[in-house]
MARBA-3410 file (N, C-alpha, C, O; in Angstrom, 1 decimal):
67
-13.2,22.2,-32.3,-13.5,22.5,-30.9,-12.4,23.4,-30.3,-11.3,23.4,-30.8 ~ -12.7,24.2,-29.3,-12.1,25.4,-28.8,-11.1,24.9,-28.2,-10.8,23.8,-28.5 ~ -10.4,25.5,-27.4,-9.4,24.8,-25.7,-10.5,25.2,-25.0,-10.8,24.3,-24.1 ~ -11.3,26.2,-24.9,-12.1,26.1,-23.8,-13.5,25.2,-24.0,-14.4,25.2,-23.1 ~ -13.6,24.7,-25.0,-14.6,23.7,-24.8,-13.8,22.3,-24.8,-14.5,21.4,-24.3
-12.5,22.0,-25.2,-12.4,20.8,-24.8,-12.0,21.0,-23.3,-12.1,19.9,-22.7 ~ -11.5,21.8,-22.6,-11.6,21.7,-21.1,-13.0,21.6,-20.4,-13.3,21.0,-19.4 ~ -13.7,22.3,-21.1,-14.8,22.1,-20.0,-15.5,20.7,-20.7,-16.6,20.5,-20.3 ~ -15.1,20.0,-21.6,-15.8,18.9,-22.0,-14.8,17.5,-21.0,-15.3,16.4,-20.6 ~ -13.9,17.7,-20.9,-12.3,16.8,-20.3,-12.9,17.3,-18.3,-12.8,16.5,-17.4
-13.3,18.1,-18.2,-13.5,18.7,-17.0,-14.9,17.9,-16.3,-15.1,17.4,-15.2 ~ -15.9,18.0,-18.1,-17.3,16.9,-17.4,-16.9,15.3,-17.5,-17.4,14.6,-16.7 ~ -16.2,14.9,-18.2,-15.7,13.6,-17.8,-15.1,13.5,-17.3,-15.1,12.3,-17.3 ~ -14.4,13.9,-16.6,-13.7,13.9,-15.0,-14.7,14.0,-14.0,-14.9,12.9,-13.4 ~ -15.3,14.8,-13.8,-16.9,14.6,-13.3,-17.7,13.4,-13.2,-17.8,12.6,-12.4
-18.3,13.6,-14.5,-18.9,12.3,-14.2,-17.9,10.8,-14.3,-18.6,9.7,-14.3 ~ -17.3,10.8,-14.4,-16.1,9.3,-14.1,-15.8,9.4,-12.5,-15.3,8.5,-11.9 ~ -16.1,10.7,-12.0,-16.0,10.4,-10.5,-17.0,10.7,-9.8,-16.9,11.0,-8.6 ~ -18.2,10.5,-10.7,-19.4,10.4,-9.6,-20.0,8.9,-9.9,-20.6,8.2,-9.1 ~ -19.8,8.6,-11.0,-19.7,7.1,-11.6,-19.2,5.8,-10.3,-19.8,4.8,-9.9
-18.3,6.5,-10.1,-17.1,5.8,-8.9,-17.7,5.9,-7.7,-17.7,4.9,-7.0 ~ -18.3,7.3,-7.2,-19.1,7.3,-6.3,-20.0,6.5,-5.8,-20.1,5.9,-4.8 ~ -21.2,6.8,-7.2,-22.4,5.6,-7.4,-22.0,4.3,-7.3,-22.9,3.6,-6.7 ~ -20.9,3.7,-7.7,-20.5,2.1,-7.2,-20.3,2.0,-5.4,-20.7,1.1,-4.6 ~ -19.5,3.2,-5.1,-19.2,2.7,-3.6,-20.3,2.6,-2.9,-20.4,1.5,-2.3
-21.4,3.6,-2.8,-22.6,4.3,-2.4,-23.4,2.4,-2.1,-23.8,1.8,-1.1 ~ -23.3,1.9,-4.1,-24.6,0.9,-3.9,-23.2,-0.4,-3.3,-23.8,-1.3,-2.8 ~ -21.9,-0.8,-3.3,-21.6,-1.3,-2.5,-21.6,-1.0,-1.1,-20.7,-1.7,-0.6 ~ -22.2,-0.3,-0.5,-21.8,0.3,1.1,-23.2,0.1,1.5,-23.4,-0.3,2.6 ~ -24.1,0.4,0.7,-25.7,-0.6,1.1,-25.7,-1.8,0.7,-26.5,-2.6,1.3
-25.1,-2.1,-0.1,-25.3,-3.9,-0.6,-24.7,-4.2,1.1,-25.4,-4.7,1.9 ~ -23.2,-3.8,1.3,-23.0,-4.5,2.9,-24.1,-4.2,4.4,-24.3,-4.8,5.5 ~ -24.4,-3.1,3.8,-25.5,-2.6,5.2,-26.8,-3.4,4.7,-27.7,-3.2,5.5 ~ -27.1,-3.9,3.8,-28.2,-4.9,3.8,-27.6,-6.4,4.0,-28.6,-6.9,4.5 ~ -26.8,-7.1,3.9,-26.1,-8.1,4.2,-26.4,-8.2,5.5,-27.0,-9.0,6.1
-25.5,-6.6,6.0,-25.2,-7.1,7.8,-27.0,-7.0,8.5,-27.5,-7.8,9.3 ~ -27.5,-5.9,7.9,-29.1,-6.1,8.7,-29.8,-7.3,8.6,-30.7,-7.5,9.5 ~ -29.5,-8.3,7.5,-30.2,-9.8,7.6,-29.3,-10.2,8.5,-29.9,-10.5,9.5 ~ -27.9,-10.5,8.6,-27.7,-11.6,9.0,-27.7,-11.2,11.2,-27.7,-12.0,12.1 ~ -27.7,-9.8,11.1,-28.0,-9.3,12.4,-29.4,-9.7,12.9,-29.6,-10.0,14.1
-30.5,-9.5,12.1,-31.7,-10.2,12.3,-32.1,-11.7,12.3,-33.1,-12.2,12.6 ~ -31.0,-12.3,11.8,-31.1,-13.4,11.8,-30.4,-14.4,13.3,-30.8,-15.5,13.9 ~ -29.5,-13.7,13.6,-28.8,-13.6,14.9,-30.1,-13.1,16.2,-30.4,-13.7,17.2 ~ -30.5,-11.9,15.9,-31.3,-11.6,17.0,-32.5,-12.5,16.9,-33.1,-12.6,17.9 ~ -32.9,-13.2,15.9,-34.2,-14.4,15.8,-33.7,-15.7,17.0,-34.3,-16.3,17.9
-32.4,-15.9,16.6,-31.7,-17.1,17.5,-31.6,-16.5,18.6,-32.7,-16.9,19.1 ~ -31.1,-15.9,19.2,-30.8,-14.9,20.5,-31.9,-15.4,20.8,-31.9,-16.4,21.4 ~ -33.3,-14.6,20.5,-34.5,-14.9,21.3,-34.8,-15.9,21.3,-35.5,-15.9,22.4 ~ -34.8,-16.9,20.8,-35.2,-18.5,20.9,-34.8,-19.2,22.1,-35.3,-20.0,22.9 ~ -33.3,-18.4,21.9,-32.4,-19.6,23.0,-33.1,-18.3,24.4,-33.7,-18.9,25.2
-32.9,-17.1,24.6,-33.7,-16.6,25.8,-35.5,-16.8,25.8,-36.1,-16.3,26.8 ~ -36.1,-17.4,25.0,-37.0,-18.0,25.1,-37.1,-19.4,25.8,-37.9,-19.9,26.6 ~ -36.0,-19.9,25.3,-36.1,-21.7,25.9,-35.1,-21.7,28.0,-35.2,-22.4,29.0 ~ -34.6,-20.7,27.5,-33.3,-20.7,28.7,-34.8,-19.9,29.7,-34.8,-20.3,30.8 ~ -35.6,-19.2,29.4,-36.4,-18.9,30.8,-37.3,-19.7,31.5,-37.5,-19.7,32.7
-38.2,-20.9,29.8,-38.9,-22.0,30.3,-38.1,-22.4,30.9,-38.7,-22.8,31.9 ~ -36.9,-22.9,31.2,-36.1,-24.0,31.8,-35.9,-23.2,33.4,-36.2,-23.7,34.5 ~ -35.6,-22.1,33.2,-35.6,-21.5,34.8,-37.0,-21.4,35.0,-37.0,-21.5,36.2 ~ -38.3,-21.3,34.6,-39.3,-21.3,35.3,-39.7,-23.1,35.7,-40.4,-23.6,36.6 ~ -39.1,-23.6,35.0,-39.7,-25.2,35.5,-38.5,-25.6,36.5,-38.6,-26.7,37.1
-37.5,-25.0,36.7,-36.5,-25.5,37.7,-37.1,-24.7,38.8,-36.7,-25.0,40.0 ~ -38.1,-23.5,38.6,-38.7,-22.8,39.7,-39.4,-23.3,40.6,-39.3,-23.3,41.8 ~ -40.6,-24.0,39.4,-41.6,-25.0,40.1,-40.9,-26.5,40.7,-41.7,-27.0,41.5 ~ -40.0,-27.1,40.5,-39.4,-27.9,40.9,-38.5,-27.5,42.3,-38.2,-28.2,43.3 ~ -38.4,-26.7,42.1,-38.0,-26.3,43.9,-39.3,-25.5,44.8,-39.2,-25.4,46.0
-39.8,-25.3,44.4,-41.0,-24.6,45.3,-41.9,-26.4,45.7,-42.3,-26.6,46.8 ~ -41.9,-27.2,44.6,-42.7,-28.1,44.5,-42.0,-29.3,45.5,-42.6,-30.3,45.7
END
C-alpha cells in the first residue's frame, strides 16, 4: 500500500469513527426528546384533569351562591 493510500484509508477511518460518534449522540439526543415528549404529555393529561375538576368545583360553588 502507498503513503497516499494509507492516508487516505487512516483519513476514512477517522471519518467514519466520527460520524459513528455522531450517529450515537444524534439517536441519544432523540431517545431524550422522546422521553421528555411522553413525560410532558403525561403532565399536560394531569394539568387538564385537575383544570377539569378545579372548574366543576367553581361552577357548583357558582350555583351555590346564586342559589
Amino acid at each position: 500500500m502507498t503513503e497516499l493510500e494509507q492516508q487516505l484509508l487512516s483519513a476514512f477511518e477517522q471519518l467514519q469513527s466520527s460520524y459513528e460518534l455522531q450517529q450515537q449522540e444524534w439517536q441519544q439526543a432523540y431517545s431524550n426528546l422522546q422521553t421528555m415528549y411522553e413525560r410532558t404529555s403525561a403532565e399536560t393529561a394531569a394539568l387538564r384533569q385537575q383544570v377539569t375538576s378545579l372548574s366543576e368545583q367553581v361552577e357548583n360553588l357558582s350555583k351555590q351562591l346564586k342559589g
